[in-house]
C-alpha positions in Angstrom: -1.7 -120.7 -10.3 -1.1 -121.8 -6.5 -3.6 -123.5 -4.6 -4.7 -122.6 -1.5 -4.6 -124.7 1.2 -8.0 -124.1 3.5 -7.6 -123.7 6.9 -7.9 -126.4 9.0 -9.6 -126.1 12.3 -9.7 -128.2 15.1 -13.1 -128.1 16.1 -15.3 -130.5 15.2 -17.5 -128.2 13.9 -15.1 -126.0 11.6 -15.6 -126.9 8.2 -16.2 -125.7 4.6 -19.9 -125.4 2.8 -21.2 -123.9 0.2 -17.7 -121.7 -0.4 -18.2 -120.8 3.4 -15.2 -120.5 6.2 -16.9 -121.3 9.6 -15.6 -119.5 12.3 -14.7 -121.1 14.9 -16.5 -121.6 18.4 -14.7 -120.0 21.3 -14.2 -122.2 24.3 -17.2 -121.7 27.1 -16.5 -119.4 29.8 -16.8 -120.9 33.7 -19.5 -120.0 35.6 -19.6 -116.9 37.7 -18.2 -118.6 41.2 -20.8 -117.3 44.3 -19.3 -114.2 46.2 -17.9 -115.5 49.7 -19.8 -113.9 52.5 -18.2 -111.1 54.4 -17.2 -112.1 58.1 -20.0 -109.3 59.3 -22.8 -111.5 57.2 -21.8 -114.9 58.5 -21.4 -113.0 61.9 -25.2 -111.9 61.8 -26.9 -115.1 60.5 -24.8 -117.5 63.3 -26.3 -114.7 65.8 -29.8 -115.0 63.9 -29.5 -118.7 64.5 -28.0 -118.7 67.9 -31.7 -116.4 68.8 -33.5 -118.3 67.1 -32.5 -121.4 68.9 -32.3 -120.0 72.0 -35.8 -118.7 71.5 -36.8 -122.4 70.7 -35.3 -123.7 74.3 -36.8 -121.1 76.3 -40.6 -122.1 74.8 -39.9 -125.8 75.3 -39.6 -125.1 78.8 -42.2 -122.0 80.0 -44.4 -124.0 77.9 -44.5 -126.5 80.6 -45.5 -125.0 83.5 -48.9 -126.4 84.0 -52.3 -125.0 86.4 -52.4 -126.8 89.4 -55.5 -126.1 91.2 -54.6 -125.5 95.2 -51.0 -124.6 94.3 -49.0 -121.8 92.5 -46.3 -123.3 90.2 -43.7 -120.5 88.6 -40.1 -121.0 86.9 -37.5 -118.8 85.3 -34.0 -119.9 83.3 -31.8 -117.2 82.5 -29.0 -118.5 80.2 -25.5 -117.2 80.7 -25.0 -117.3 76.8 -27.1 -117.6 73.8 -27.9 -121.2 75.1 -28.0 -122.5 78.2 -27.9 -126.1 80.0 -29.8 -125.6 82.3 -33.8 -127.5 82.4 -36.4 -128.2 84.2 -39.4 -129.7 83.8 -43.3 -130.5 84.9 -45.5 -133.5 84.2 -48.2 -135.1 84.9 -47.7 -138.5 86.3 -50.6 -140.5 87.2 -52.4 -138.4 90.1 -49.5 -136.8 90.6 -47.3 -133.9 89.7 -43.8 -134.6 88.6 -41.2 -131.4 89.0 -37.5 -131.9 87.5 -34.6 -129.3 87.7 -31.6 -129.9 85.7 -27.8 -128.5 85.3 -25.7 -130.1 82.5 -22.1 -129.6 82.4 -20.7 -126.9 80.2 -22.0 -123.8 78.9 -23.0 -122.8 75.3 -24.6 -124.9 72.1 -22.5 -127.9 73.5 -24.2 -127.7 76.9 -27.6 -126.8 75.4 -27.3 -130.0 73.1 -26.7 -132.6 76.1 -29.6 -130.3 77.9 -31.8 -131.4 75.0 -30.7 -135.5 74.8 -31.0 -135.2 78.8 -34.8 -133.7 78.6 -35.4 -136.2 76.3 -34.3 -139.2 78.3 -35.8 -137.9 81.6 -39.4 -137.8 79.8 -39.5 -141.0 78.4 -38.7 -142.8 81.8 -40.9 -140.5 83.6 -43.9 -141.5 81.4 -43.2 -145.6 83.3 -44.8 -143.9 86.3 -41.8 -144.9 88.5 -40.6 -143.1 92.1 -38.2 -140.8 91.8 -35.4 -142.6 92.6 -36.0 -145.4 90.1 -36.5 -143.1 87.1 -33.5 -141.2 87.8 -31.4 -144.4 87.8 -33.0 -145.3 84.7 -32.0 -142.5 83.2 -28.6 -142.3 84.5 -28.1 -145.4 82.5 -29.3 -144.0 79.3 -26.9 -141.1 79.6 -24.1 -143.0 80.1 -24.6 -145.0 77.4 -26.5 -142.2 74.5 -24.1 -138.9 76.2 -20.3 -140.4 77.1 -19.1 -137.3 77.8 -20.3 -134.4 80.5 -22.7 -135.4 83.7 -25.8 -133.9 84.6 -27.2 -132.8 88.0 -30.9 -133.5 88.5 -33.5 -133.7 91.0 -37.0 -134.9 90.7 -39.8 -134.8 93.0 -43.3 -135.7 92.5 -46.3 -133.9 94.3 -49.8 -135.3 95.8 -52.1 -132.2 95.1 -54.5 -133.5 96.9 -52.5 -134.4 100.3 -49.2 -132.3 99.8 -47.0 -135.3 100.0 -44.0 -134.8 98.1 -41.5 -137.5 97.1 -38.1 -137.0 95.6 -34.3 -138.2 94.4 -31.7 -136.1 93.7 -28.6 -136.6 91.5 -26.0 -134.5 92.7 -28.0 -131.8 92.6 -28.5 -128.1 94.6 -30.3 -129.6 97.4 -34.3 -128.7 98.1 -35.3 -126.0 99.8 -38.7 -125.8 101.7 -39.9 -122.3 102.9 -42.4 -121.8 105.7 -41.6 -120.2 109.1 -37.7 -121.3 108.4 -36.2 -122.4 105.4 -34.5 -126.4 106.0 -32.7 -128.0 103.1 -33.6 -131.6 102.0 -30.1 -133.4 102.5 -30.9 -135.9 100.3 -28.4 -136.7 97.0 -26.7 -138.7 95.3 -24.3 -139.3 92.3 -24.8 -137.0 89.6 -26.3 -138.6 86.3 -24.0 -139.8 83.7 -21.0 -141.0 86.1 -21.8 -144.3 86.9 -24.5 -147.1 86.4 -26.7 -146.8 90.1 -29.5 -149.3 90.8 -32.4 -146.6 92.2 -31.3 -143.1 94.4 -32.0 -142.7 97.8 -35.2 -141.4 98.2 -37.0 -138.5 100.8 -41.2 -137.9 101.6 -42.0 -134.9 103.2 -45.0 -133.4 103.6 -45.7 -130.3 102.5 -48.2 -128.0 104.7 -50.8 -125.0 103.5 -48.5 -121.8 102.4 -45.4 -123.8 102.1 -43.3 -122.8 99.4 -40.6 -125.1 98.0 -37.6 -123.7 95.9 -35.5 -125.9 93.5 -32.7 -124.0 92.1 -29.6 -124.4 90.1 -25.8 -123.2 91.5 -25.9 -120.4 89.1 -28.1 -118.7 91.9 -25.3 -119.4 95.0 -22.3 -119.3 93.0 -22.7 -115.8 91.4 -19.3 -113.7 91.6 -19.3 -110.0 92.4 -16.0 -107.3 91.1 -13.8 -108.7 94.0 -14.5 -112.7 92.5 -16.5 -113.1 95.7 -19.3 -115.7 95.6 -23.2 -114.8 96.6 -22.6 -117.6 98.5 -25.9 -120.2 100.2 -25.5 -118.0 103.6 -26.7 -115.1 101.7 -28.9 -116.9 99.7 -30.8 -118.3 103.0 -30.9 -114.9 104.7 -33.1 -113.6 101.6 -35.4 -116.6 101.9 -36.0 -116.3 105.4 -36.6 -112.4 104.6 -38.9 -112.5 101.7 -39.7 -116.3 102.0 -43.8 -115.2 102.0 -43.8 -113.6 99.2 -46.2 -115.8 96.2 -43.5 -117.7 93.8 -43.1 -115.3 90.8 -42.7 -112.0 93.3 -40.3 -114.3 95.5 -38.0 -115.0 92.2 -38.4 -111.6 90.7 -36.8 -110.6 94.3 -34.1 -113.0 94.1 -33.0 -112.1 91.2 -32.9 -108.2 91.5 -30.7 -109.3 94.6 -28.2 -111.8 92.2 -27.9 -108.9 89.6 -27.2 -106.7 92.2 -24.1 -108.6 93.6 -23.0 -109.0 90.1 -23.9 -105.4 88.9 -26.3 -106.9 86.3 -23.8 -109.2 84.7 -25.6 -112.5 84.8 -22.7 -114.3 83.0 -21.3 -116.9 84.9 -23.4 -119.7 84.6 -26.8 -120.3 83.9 -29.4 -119.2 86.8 -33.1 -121.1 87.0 -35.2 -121.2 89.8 -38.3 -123.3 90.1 -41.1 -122.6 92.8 -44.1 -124.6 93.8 -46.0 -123.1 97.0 -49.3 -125.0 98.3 -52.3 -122.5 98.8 -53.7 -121.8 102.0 -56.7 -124.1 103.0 -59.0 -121.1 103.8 -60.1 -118.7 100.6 -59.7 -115.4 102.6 -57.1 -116.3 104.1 -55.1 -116.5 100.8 -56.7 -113.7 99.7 -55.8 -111.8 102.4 -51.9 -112.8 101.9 -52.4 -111.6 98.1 -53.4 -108.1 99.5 -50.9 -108.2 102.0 -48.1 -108.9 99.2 -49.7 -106.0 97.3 -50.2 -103.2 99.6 -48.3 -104.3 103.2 -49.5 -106.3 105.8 -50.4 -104.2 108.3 -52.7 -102.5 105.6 -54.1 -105.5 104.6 -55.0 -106.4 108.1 -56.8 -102.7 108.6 -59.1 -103.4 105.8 -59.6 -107.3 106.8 -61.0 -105.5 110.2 -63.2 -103.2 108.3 -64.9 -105.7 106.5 -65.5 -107.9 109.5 -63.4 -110.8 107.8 -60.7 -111.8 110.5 -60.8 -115.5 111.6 -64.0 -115.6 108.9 -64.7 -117.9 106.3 -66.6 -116.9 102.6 -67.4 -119.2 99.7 -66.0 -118.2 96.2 -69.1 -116.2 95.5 -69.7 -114.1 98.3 -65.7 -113.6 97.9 -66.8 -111.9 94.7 -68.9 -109.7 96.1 -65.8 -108.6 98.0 -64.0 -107.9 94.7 -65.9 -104.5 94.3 -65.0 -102.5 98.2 -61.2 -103.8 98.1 -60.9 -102.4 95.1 -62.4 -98.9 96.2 -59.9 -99.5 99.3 -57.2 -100.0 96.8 -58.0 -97.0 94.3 -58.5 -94.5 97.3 -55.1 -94.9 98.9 -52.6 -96.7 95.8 -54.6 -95.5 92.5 -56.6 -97.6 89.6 -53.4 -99.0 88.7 -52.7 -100.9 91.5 -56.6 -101.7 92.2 -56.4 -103.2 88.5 -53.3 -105.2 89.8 -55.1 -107.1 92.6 -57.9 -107.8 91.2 -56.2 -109.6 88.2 -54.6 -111.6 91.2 -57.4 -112.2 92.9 -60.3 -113.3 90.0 -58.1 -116.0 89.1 -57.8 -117.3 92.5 -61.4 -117.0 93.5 -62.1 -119.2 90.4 -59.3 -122.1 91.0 -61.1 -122.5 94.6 -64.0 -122.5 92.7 -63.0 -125.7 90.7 -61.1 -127.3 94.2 -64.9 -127.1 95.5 -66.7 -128.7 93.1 -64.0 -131.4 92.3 -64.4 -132.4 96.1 -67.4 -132.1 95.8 -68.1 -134.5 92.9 -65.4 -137.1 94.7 
């Protein structure tokens, strides 16, 4: 009879037992490979992130904007993209009030990362309580060394509440503008951070009077191009300051920017625009009261009811301005409606209060 021959197998497990043929193993399949995602998916989570981050820069800096009892302190950054590099900044230095604007070079994540490392830099130094000018040269020389490439504008002032002093550097920066009966620049600059290694920048002190109003701004505000490619231009930008230049801070930069849109039919994407205003309160409680009417319902109304209630040239402590609360606001409802009655005396409450708190701190002193 023939033999025969067993199969021979090449895996290590093939073999005979008990009369038994095992079968062989087949070889392991690969794991499933992860589906690519489609261009649309990776489109929506880079625009997910992109919100997300610029959500993050935008609380980083309205964060910031402190209560500064005797002054009204408001700021706005619109980015041209997703991310902007524009900054500014408020702290508290010593008994002072530090106020930084900020323009880095560039638009987009590239711009808003230097914008970040710049921030940074600025409030470390500031926290060595030095001037202006010596904080900004100590920063200069960080950048230079930490950011090799792109520059930054910046100016930084700092603010005696108490005596409306203000001291400040700038860096190659939009110069100052202070807004009273006129509206003068600040010619004082300097070399813009992140060029070269400067010793301290030239300093200015001004003092800053009851209802002043400074306004530090980046160029996104003056170099805004209508359809023709035609810049808003500082001419322009100086006529609407010297218009609407009494208005409080946050109805002043609501206005300038209806005007900015305007020019550019609502297409804010140029370059970044921010604005930061600081305005000193009047000395006199009615008096400031009476320019918050005047904002809300004209001045010539304002100064019809001021007659009525026997309050021209006058002078009330924050209580019996309370009492006062209750016939404006009849006044108000009669001729503009509850709405607008509501409206001012949300405005007004708050004020009452700070002057309140500026009484008792002098007084205490």
């Amino acid at each position: 009879m023939q033999k025969v021959q067993p199969a021979i197998y090449s895996s290590l497990l093939s073999h005979r037992a008990h009369g038994r043929v095992a079968i062989p193993l087949e070889p392991a399949l690969p794991a499933p490979v992860p589906a690519a995602p489609v261009p649309d998916q990776r489109q929506a989570e880079l625009e997910q992130d992109l919100q997300l981050a610029r959500d993050l820069q935008q609380g980083l800096m309205l964060e910031t904007v402190p209560r500064l009892p005797g002054w009204e302190l408001s700021a706005v950054s619109l980015p041209a993209r997703e991310l902007g590099g524009d900054l500014y900044d408020f702290l508290a230095v010593n008994d002072s009030q530090g106020i930084m604007i900020g323009d880095v070079s560039g638009k987009g994540l590239p711009a808003a990362l230097r914008m970040a490392v710049a921030r940074t830099v600025f409030r470390a130094e500031v926290r060595r309580g030095q001037s202006p000018g010596h904080t900004l040269a100590a920063v200069n020389n960080i950048l230079i060394e930490e950011m090799p490439q792109g520059m930054v504008t910046m100016l930084y002032a700092l603010i005696n509440p108490q005596t409306g002093m203000m001291q400040l550097a700038n860096a190659g920066h939009n110069y100052l503008i202070v807004i009273n009966n006129q509206v003068v620049e600040i010619e004082t600059s300097g070399v813009p951070l992140g060029v070269m290694e400067i010793d301290c920048y030239t300093e200015s002190i001004l003092q800053l009077n009851y209802g002043d109003s400074v306004m530090l701004y980046t160029d996104g505000v003056v170099e805004a191009t209508n359809e023709h490619q035609v810049l808003y231009g500082y001419p322009r930008f100086q006529n609407l300051l010297q218009t609407v230049g009494h208005l409080k801070p946050r109805a002043l930069m609501a206005r300038v920017l209806s005007e900015v849109r305007a020019w550019t039919q609502g297409q804010l994407k140029h370059d970044d625009v921010t604005m930061v205003l600081v305005r000193r309160r009047l000395a006199n409680l009615l008096d400031e009261m009476h320019s918050i009417v005047a904002d809300v319902v004209g001045p010539m109304t304002a100064d019809e009811w001021w007659q009525s209630l026997a309050l021209v040239g006058a002078s009330r402590t924050p209580d019996q301005c309370l009492e006062l609360l209750r016939p404006l606001n009849e006044m108000v409802a009669s001729q503009f409606g509850r709405g607008i009655a509501r409206e001012l005396q949300a405005q007004l409450r708050p004020v009452i209060e700070e002057y309140r708190l500026l009484q008792s701190t002098k007084g205490s002193s």
